[in-house]
C-alpha atoms as an extended CHARMM CRD file, in Angstrom:
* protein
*
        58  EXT
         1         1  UNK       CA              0.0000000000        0.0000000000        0.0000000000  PROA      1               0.0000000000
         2         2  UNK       CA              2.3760000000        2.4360000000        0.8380000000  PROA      2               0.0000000000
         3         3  UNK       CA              4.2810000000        1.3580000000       -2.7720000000  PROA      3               0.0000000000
         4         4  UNK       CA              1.3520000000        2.6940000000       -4.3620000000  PROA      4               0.0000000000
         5         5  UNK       CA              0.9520000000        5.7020000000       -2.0430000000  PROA      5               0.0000000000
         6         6  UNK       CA              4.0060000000        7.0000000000       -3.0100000000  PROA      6               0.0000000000
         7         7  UNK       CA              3.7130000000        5.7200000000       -6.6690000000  PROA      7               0.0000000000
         8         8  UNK       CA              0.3990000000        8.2130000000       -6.7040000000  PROA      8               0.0000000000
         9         9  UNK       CA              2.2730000000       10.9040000000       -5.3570000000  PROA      9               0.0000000000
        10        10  UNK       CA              4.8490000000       11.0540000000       -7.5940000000  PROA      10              0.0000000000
        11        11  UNK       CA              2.4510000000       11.3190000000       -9.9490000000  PROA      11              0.0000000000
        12        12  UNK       CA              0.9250000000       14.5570000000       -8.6670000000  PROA      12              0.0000000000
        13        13  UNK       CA              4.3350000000       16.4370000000       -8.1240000000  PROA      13              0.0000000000
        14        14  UNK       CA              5.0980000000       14.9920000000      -11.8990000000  PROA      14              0.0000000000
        15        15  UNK       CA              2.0550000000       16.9230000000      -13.0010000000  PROA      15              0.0000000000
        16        16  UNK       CA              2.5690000000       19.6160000000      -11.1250000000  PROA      16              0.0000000000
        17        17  UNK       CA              6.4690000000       20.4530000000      -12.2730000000  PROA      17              0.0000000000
        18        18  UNK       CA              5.2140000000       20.1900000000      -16.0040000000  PROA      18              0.0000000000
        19        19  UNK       CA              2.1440000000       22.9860000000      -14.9730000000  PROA      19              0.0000000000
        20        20  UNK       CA              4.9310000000       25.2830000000      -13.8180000000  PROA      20              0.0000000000
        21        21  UNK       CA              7.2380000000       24.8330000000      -16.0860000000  PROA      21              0.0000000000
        22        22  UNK       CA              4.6470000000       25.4100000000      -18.8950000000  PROA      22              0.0000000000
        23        23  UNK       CA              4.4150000000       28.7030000000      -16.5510000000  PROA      23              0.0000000000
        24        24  UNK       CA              7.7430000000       29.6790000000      -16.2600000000  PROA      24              0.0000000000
        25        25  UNK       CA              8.5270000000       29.1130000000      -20.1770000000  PROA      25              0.0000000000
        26        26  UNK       CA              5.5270000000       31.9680000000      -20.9910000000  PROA      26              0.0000000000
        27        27  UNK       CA              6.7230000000       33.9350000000      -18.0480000000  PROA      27              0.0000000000
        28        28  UNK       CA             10.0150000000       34.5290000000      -19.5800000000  PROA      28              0.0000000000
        29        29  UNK       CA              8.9310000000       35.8760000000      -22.5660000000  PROA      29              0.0000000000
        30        30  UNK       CA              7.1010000000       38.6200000000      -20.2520000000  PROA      30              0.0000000000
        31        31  UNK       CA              8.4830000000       41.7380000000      -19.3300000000  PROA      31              0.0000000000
        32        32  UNK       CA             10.5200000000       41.6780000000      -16.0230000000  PROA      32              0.0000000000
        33        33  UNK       CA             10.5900000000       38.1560000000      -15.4940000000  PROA      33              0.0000000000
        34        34  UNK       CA              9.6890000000       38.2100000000      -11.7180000000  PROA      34              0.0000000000
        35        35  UNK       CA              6.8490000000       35.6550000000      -12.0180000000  PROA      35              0.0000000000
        36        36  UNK       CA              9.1730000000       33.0160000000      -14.1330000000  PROA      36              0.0000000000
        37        37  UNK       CA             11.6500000000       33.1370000000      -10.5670000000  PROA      37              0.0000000000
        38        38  UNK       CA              8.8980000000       32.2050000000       -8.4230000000  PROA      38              0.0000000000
        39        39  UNK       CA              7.7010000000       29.2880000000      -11.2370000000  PROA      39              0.0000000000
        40        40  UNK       CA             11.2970000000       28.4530000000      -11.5040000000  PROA      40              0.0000000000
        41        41  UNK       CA             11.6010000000       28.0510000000       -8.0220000000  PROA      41              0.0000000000
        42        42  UNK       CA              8.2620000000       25.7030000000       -7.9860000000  PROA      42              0.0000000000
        43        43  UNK       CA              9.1890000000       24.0440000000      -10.5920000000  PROA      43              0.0000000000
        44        44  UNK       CA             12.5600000000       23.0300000000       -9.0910000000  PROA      44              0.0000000000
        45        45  UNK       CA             11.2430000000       22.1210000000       -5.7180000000  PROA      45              0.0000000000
        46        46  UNK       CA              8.5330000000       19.5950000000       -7.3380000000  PROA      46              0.0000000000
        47        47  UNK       CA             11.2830000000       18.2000000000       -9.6740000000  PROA      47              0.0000000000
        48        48  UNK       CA             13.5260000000       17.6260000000       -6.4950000000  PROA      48              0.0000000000
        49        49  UNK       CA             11.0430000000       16.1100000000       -4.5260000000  PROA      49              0.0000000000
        50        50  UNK       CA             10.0290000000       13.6470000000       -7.0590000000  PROA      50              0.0000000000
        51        51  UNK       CA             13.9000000000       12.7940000000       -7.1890000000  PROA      51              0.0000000000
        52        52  UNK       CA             13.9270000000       11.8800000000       -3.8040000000  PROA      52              0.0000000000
        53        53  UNK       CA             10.5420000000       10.3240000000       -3.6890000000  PROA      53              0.0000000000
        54        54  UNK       CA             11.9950000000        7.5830000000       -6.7570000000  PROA      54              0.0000000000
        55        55  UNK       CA             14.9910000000        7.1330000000       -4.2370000000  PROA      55              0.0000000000
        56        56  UNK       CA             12.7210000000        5.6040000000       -1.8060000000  PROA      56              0.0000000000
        57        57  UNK       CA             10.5790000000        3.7940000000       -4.1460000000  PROA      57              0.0000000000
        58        58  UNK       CA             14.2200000000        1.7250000000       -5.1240000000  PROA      58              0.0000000000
């Protein structure tokens, strides 16, 4: 069960690093480019805990 938990969950934070990196890509053709930092930084922080998440998984 908790193989498929986590399995689910990597999922999710799969999903949601492609959502902000679609976000980050059309915030950097914007003006100042503050919003792309702060999808940047989302988009790193799901990507990181996914690594870690397929660490445990084996």
């Amino acid at each position: 069960m908790k193989i498929l938990k986590l399995a689910w969950k990597i999922r999710w934070y799969l999903w949601q690093a492609k959502k902000y990196s679609k976000k980050a890509n059309k915030a950097n053709k914007a003006g100042w480019g503050l919003d792309r930092n702060m999808y940047f930084q989302k988009y790193c922080y799901y990507q990181d805990t996914v690594r870690i998440m397929e660490e445990k998984l084996g």
